[in-house]
Each structure stands twice: as C-alpha cells, then as structure tokens.
C-alpha positions as CSV (number, residue, x, y, z in Angstrom):
1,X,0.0,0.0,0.0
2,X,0.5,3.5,-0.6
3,X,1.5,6.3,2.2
4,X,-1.3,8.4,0.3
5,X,-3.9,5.7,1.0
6,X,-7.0,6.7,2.1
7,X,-9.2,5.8,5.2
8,X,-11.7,3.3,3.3
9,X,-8.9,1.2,1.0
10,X,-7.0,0.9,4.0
11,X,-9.8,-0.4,6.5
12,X,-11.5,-2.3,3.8
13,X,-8.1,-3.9,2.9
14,X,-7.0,-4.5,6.5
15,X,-10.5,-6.3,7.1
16,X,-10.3,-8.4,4.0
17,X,-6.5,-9.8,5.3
18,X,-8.5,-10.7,8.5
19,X,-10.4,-12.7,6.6
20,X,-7.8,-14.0,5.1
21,X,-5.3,-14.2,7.8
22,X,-7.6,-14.4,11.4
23,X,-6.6,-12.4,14.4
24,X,-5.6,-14.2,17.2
25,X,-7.3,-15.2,19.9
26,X,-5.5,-12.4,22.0
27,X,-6.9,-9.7,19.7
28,X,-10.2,-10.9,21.3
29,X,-11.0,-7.5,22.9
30,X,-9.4,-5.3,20.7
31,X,-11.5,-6.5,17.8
32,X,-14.9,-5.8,19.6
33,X,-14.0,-2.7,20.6
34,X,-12.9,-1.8,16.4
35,X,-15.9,-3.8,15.5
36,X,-18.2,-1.1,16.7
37,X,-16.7,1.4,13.6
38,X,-17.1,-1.4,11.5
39,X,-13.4,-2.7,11.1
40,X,-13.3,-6.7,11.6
41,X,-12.7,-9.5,9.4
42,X,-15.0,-9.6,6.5
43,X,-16.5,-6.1,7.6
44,X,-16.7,-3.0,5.1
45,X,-15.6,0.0,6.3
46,X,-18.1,3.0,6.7
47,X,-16.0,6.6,6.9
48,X,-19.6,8.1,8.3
49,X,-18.1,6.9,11.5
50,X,-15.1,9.2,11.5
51,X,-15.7,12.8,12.7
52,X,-13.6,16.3,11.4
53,X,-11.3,16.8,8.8
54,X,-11.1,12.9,7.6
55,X,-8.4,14.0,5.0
56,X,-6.7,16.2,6.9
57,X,-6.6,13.7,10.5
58,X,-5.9,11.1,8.3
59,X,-2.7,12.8,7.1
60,X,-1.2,13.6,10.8
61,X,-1.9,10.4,11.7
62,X,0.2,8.7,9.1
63,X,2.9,11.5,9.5
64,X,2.8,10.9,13.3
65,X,3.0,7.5,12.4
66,X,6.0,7.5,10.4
67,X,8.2,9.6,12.9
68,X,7.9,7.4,15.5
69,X,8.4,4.2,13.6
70,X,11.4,5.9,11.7
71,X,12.5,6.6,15.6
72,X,11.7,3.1,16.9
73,X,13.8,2.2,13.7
74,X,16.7,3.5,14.8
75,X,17.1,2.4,18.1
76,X,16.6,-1.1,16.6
77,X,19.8,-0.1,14.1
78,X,21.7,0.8,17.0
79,X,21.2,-1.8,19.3
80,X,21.6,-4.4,16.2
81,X,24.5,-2.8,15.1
82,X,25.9,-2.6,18.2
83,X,25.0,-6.4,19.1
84,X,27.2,-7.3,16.2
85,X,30.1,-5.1,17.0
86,X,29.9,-7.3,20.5
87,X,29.5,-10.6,18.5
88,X,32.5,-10.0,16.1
89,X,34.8,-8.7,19.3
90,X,34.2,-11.5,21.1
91,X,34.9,-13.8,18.0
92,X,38.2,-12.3,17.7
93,X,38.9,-12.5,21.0
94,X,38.2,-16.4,20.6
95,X,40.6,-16.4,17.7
96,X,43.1,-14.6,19.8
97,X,42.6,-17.4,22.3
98,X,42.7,-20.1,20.1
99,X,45.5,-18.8,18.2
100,X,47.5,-18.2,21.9
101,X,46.6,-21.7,23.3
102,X,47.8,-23.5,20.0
C-alpha cells in the first residue's frame, strides 16, 4: 500500500486480510471494541463513523505515524548494530585465544 492511501482502502483492505489471515485469539478484545466502527474480518468500512477533517486527520496520523516508527527504527539499528560489534569482538577474541593456546 500507498503512504497516500485513504481511510476506506485501508480499513477495507485490513479487514479483507482478516479474513484471510484471522486475528488471534488475543486480539479478542481489541476486535470488539474496532468492531463497533465497522473494522473486523469480512467487515466494510463506513468513513460516516469518523468525525472532522477525515483527510486532513488522516494525514497527521500517518505523518505521526511514520516519525515514530522511523525513531523506533533507529534504536533497533543501533542496538543491532551494536549487538554485532559485541558478536565480532568477542569472536576475535576467541581467535586470539585459540590462536594463543595452539
């Protein structure tokens, strides 16, 4: 999917994949509480239930969106990055040690 997508193809889409793909058992709650603005498996979507500016809510939502997961993103890179920095020290370190003891 697009960034640009709007409300409706992205409900409607999201409740045809859980028809496709069910939501687990845990998601229990979560899905009666979303099934009240029509957004469940096999639902369709009705944007009647979304108040305001639709377009322009819609836009700092996914803008909001982005930032944080670009942040979250980051801190993933950095601990990964500096996970492996650990991993190839200690690796060389076993080297050193294997090269030492033989």
């Amino acid at each position: 999917m697009t960034p640009n997508v709007d409300p409706i193809t992205f409900f409607n889409k999201a409740n045809e994949l859980m028809v496709k793909n069910s939501p687990a058992a845990a998601d229990k709650e979560m899905l009666e509480k979303i099934a009240a603005v029509n957004i469940g498996p096999g639902m369709e979507f009705d944007i009647s239930v979304l108040t305001g500016d639709v377009a322009e809510n819609w836009k700092t939502m996914l803008t909001e969106i982005r930032l944080k997961l670009i942040k979250e993103g980051q801190k993933f890179s950095k601990s990964l990055v500096s996970g492996t920095i650990l991993v190839n020290r200690s690796e060389i370190s076993i080297q050193n040690m294997l090269i030492v003891h033989w």
